[in-house]
C-alpha positions in Angstrom: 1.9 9.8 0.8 0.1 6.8 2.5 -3.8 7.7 3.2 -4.9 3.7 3.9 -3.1 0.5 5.3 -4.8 -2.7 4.5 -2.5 -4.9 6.7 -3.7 -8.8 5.2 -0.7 -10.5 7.2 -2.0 -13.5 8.6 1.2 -13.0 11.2 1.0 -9.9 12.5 4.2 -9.8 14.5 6.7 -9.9 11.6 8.0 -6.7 10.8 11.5 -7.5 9.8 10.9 -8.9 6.0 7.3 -8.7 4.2 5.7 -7.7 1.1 4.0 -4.2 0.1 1.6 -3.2 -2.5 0.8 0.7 -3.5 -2.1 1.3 -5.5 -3.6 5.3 -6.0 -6.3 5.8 -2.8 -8.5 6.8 -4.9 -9.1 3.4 -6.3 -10.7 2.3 -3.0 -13.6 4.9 -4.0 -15.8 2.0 -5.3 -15.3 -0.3 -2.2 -18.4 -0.2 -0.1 -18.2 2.7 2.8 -15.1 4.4 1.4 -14.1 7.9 2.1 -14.0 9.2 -1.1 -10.4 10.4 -2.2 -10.0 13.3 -4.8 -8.8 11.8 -8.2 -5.4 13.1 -9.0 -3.6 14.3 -11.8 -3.1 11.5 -14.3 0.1 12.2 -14.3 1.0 11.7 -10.9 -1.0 8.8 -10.4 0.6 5.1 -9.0 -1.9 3.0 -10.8 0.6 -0.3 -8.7 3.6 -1.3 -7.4 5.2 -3.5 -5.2 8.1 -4.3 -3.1 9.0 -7.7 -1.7 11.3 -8.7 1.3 11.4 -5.2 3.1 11.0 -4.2 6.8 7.9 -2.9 8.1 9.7 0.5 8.9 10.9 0.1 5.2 7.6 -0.6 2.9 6.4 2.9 5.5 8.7 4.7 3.8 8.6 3.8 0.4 4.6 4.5 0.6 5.3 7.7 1.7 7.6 9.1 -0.4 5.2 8.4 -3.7 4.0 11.3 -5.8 -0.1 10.7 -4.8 -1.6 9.5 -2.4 -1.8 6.0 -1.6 -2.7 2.4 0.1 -0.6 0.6 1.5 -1.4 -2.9 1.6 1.0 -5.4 3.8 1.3 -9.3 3.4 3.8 -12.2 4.9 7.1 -12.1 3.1 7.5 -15.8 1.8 3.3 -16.7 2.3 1.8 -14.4 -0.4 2.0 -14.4 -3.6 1.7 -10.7 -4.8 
């Protein structure tokens, strides 16, 4: 399930086709003013993944479906090399 979205798209607007990155919430616990996320199971956690060349509506999904919570970050399909 998504807890965060770091949206780094430097165009905004595009929702049909971009790229996604999951990484466990609870790695943003060392980034200055975090909230600070339970650590979960081992087991259960998504140390990264990614997805390129999906919708908007699409990457949503995907983050939301995972086993632990998550971050959700967005960049341009086609600009950013993930």
């Amino acid at each position: 399930m998504i807890w965060n979205i770091i949206d780094r798209r430097h165009r905004p607007y595009r929702w049909k086709t971009v790229n996604a990155i999951i990484e466990a919430v609870e790695h943003d616990n060392s980034c200055a003013d975090a909230d600070q996320a339970p650590e979960a199971s081992p087991l259960e956690v998504v140390v990264y993944d990614k997805r390129e060349g999906l919708s908007v509506a699409d990457a949503l999904a995907w983050a939301n479906a995972q086993r632990c919570p998550v971050t959700l970050f967005l960049y341009d399909a086609g600009l950013q090399r993930l």
